[in-house]
C-alpha positions, -999 to 999 in steps of 0.1 A, spaced: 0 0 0 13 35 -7 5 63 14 3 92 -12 23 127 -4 -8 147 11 -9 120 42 22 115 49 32 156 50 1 152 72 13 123 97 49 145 96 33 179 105 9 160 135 46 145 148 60 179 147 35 197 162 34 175 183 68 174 199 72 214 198 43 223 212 47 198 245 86 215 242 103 180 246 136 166 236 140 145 209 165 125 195 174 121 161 193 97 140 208 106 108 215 83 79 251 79 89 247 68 119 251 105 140 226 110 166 214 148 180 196 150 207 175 184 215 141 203 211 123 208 173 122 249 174 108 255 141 103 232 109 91 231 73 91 211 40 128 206 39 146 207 75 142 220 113 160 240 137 171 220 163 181 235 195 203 224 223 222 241 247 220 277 235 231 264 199 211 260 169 214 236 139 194 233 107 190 198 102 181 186 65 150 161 66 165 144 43 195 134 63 170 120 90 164 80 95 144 84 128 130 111 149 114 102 184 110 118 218 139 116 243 126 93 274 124 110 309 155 87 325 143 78 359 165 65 384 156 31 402 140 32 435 149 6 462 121 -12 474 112 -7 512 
């Protein structure tokens, strides 16, 4: 089954809006293998800002593999 361009664009801009406007981390993975972790500040057709630590990148969509929210690390409480 092929998914034509209008739903996916539409899938992509509910993700994005989705992780900016809850102002979590993410983590991407590019295709060769790099991994960036920080928070989607703006985005269109092509690429997004990512921001992390005061510093900005443009990220090209196209360079992406995978994209998903960064998991709150908990640490392990001992059982009482």
């Amino acid at each position: 089954m092929r998914l034509n361009t209008s739903t996916m664009n539409t899938v992509e801009s509910e993700f994005f809006k989705s992780v900016m406007s809850s102002d979590m981390q993410i983590t991407a993975f590019l295709k060769n293998g790099i991994k960036l972790i920080g928070k989607i500040i703006k985005q269109d057709e092509v690429c997004f800002l990512l921001q992390r630590d005061q510093h900005t990148q443009l990220v090209y969509k196209s360079a992406v593999s995978t994209i998903f929210p960064k998991a709150i690390e908990t640490k392990a409480t001992p059982n009482n």
